[in-house]
C-alpha positions in Angstrom: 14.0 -25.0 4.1 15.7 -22.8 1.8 13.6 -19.5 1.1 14.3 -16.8 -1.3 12.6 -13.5 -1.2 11.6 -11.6 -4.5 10.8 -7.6 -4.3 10.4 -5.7 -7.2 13.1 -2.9 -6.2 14.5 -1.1 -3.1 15.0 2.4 -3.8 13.0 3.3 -0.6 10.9 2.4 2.3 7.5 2.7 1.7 4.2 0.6 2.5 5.5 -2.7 0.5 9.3 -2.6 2.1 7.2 -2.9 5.3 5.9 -5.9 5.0 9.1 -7.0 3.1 11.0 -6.1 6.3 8.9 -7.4 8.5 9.1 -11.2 6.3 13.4 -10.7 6.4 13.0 -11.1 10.4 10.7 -13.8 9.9 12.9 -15.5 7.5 16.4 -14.0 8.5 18.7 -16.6 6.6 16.0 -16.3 3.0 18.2 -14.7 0.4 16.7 -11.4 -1.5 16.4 -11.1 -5.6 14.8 -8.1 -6.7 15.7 -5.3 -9.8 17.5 -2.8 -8.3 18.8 -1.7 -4.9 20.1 1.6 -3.3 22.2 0.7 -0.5 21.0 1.9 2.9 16.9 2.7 1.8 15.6 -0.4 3.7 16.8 -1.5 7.3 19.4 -3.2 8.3 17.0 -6.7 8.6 16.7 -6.5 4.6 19.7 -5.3 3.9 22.5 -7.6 5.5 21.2 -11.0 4.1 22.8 -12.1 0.5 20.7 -9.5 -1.8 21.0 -10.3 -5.9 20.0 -7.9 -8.2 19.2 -7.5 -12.2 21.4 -6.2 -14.7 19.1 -3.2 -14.9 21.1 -2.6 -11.3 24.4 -1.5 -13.1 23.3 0.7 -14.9 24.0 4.7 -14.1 21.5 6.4 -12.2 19.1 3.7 -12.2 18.0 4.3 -8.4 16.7 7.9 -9.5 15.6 6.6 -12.8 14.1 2.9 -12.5 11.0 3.7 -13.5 11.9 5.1 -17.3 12.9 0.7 -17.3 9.4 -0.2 -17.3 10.2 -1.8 -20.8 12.8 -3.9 -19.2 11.4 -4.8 -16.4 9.7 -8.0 -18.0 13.3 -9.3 -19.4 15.4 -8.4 -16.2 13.2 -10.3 -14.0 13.4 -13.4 -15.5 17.2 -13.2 -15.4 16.9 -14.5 -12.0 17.9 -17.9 -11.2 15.8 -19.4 -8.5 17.6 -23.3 -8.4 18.0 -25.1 -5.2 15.0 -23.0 -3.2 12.2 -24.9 -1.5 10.1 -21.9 -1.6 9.6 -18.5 -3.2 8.1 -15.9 -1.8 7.1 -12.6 -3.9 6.0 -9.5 -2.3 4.7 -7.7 -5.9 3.0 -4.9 -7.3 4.9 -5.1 -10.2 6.8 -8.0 -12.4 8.1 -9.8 -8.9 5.5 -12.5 -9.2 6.7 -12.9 -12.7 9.9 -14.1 -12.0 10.8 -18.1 -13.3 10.1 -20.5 -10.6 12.0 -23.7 -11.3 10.2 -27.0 -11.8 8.5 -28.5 -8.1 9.3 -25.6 -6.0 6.6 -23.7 -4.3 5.9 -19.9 -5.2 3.5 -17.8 -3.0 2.8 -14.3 -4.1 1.6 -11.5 -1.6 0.3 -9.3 -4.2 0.0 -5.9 -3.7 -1.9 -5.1 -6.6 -1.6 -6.3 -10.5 0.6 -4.0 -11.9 -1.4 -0.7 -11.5 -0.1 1.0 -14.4 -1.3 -0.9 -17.1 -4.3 -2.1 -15.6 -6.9 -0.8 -13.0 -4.9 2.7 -12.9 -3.6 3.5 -16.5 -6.1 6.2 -17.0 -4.6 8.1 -14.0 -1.4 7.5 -15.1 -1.6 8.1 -19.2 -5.1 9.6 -19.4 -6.7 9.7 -23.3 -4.2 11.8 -25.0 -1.3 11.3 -27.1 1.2 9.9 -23.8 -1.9 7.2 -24.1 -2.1 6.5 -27.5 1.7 6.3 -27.8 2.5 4.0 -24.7 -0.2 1.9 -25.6 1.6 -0.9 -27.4 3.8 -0.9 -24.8 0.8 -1.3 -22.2 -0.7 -3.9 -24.5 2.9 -6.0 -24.4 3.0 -5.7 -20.6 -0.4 -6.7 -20.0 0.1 -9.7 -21.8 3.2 -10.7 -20.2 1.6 -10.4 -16.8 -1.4 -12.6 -17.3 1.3 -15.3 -18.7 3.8 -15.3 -15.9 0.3 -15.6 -13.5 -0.8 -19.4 -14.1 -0.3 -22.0 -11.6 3.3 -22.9 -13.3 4.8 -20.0 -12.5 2.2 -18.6 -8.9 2.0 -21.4 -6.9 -0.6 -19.7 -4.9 -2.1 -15.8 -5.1 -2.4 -14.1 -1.9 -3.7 -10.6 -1.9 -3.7 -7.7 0.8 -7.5 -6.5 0.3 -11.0 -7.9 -0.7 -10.4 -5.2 -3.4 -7.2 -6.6 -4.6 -8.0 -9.9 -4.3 -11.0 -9.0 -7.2 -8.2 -7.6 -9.3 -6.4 -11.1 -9.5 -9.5 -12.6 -10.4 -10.5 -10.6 -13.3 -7.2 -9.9 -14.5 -5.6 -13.3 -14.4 -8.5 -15.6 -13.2 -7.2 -16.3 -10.4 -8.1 -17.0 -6.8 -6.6 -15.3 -3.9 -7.7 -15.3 -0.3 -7.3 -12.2 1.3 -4.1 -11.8 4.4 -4.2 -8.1 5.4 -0.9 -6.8 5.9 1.1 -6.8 8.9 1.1 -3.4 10.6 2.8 -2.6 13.9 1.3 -0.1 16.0 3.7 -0.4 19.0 5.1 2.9 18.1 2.0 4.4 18.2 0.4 5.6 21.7 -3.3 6.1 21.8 -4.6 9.7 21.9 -6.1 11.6 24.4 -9.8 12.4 23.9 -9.1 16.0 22.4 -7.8 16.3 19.1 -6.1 19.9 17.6 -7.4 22.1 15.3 -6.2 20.2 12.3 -6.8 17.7 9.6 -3.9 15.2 8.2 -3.1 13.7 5.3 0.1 11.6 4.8 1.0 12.0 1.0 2.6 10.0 -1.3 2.6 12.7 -3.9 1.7 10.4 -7.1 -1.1 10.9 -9.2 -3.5 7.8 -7.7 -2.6 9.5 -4.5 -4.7 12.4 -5.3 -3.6 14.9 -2.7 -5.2 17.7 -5.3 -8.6 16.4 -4.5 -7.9 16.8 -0.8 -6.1 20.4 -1.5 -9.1 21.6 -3.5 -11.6 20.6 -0.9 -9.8 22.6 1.6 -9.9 25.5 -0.6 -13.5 25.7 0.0 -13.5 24.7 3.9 -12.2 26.9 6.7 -10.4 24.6 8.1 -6.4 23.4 8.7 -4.9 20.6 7.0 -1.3 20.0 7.4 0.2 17.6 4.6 3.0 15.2 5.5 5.5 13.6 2.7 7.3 13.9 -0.3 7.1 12.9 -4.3 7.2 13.9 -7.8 3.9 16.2 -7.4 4.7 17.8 -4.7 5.9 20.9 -5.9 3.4 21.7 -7.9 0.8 21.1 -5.3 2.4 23.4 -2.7 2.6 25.9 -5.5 -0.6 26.2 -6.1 -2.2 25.2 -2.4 -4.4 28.3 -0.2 -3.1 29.6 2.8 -4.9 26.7 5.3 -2.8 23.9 3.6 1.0 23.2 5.0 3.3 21.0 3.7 5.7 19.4 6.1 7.9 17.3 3.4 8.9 14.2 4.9 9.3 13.4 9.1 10.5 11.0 11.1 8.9 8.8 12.7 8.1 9.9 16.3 6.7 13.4 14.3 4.4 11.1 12.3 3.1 9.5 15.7 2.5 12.9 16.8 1.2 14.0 14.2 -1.4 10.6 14.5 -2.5 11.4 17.9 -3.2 15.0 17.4 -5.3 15.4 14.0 -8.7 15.6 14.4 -9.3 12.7 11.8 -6.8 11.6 8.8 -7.7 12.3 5.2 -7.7 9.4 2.9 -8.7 10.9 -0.8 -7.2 7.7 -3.2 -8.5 4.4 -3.7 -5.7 2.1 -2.2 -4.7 -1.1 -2.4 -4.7 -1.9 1.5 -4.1 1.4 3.1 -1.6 1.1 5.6 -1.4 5.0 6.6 -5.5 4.3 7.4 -4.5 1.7 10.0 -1.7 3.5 11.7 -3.7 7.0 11.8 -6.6 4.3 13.8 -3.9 2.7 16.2 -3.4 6.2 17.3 -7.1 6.3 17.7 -8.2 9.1 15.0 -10.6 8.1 12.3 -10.5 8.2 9.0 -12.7 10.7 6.5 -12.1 8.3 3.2 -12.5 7.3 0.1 -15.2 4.9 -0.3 -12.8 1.9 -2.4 -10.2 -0.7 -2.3 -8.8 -1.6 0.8 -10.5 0.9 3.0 -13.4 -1.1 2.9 -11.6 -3.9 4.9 -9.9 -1.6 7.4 -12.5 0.8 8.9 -15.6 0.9 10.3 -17.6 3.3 8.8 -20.2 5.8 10.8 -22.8 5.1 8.2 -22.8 1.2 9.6 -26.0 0.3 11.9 -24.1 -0.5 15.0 -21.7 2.8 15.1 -24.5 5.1 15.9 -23.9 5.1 19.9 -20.8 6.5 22.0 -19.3 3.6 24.0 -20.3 0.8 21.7 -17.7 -1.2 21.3 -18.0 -1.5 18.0 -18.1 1.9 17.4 -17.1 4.0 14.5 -13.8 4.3 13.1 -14.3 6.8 10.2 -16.7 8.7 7.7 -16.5 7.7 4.0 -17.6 9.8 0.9 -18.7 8.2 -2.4 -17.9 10.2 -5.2 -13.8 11.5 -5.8 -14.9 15.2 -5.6 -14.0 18.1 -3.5 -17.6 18.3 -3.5 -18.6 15.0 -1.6 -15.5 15.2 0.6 -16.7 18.7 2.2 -19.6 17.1 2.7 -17.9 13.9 4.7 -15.9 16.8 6.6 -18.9 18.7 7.8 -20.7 14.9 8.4 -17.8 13.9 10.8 -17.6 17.0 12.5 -21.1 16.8 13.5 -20.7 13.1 14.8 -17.1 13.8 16.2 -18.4 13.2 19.8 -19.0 9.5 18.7 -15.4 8.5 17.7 -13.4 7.2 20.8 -9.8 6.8 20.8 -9.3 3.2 22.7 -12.2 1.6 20.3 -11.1 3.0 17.4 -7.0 1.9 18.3 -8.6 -1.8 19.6 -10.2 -1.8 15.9 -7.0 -1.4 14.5 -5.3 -4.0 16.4 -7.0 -6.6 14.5 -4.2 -5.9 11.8 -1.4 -7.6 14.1 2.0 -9.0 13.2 1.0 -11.6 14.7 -2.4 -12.4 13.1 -0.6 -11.8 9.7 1.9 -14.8 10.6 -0.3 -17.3 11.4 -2.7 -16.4 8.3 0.6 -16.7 5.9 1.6 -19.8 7.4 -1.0 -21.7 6.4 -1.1 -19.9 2.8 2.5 -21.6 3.0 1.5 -24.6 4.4 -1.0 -25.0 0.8 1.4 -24.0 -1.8 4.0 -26.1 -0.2 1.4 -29.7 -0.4 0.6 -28.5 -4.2 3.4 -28.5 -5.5 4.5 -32.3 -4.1 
């Protein structure tokens, strides 16, 4: 069966190019399309098989720039010419699942999210200005473009990473998706030891949906460490700006990040995300989670607040504390909540809670997604 992988660009390796890596060693011989690539970003799995990219790829700096092409995007990715292929499959958060699928060939999309931008995050991104009221043709114009490459001519089949997500699709193209969590491997990740240092975490993405501020500003108020790990646009600002008690690390490797995992007293997860991959890893190390109370956090932890986490031991134990409200405010609150129930968050149950994200698990789940798509379009 010939296979061709669609990605909406490569100009680093973040939460998406996981799971993108880990379908090129599934599929080692599926041949990649996607807008634009930087040469050596992704792993050597992604990058040695036959990779075609847009005409939006030779243009100058369009690695450090892609995003100002949002206007493009639309046109670029129909460029693509997907003849001969038994089966596409888009990994999208973007205009990936938008690409033209010829006629009788299967087209499964693992969807991210619906283009956050323009839809479920355009406030954070535009706010009510005059950035809003002058990108909002162009806004209007995407949106529509999205919900027509989204019927069942050109998505064979919707499959989403979160419960959350998964609603997204269906009010935004009316679509059904069932929900395949994301593969996430924890083998480089040991379990911690029962006693954590004197810090909190936060891995940072340094985008505005991110919100690191939130997390900053709380901190402000506690007496307390938090050490920040990552890099992005916001960062410098942040850092300018942050009290004493806050330290930004900029971006590690990954051994450092496993440390880091293992040794935090809990991780801090301030943004509603689609999935939440930094959430799982930080629980395969066995820490829990003080986090947002949206998106795809509800799938992957086990709250404190739930009947059955109330006892050390129990097996299903807790794996985190959530706050309601996106305050500084409520998540002081969720800090001083955890710390008084810290003794009830063990490592082992919290990592065997976190296993249930597997590679494995995410294989067989996909297969059969496949498997559908595949008989449809016969």
């Amino acid at each position: 069966m010939r296979i061709a992988l669609v990605h909406d660009w490569l100009t680093g390796y973040r939460g998406g190019e996981r799971v993108l890596h880990h379908l090129a060693c599934r599929f080692p011989d599926a041949d990649l399309f996607t807008l634009v690539h930087e040469p050596g970003c992704v792993p050597e799995a992604i990058e040695s098989r036959r990779i075609f990219t847009s005409p939006l790829d030779r243009l100058p700096g369009r690695a450090a720039h892609y995003r100002k092409l949002l206007p493009l995007f639309p046109w670029a990715i129909r460029q693509f010419d997907l003849a001969g292929y038994d089966l596409v499959l888009s990994t999208s958060h973007a205009v990936a699942k938008s690409v033209r699928i010829p006629k009788g060939v299967a087209h499964v999309d693992y969807c991210f999210t619906p283009m956050r931008y323009v839809w479920d995050h355009v406030d954070t991104y535009l706010g009510h200005g005059l950035k809003r009221f002058l990108a909002q043709p162009l806004v209007t114009a995407l949106r529509r473009f999205d919900v027509r490459t989204s019927g069942e001519e050109s998505v064979t089949r919707f499959v989403a990473i979160s419960t959350d997500v998964a609603g997204r699709i269906q009010r935004h193209y009316g679509r059904s998706a069932p929900v395949v969590s994301p593969p996430v491997d924890l083998s480089w990740i040991e379990t911690a030891d029962e006693k954590a240092e004197d810090y909190y975490l936060l891995v940072g993405g340094f985008v505005p949906y991110k919100r690191e501020d939130l997390a900053i500003d709380a901190f402000r108020r506690l007496d307390r460490r938090l050490i920040i790990v990552g890099d992005g646009p916001t960062r410098a600002h942040l850092e300018r700006n942050a009290p004493d008690n806050v330290e930004f690390t900029g971006r590690v490797d990954e051994s450092t990040l496993a440390r880091h995992y293992r040794s935090c007293r809990a991780l801090l997860y301030p943004q509603h995300e689609d999935f939440g991959l930094v959430a799982v890893e930080a629980q395969g190390a066995g820490r829990p989670v003080i986090g947002y109370a949206k998106g795809g956090l509800m799938d992957t932890m086990r709250p404190l607040e739930s009947a059955d986490s109330q006892h050390r031991g129990d097996p299903h134990g807790p794996t985190g504390v959530f706050f309601d409200e996106p305050t500084p405010a409520a998540l002081c609150e969720a800090v001083e909540r955890f710390e008084k129930a810290e003794h009830l968050f063990v490592p082992q149950t919290i990592r065997q809670w976190a296993e249930r994200f597997s590679p494995a698990r995410f294989d067989e789940a996909l297969d059969h997604e496949i498997e559908i798509a595949m008989r449809q379009v016969q």
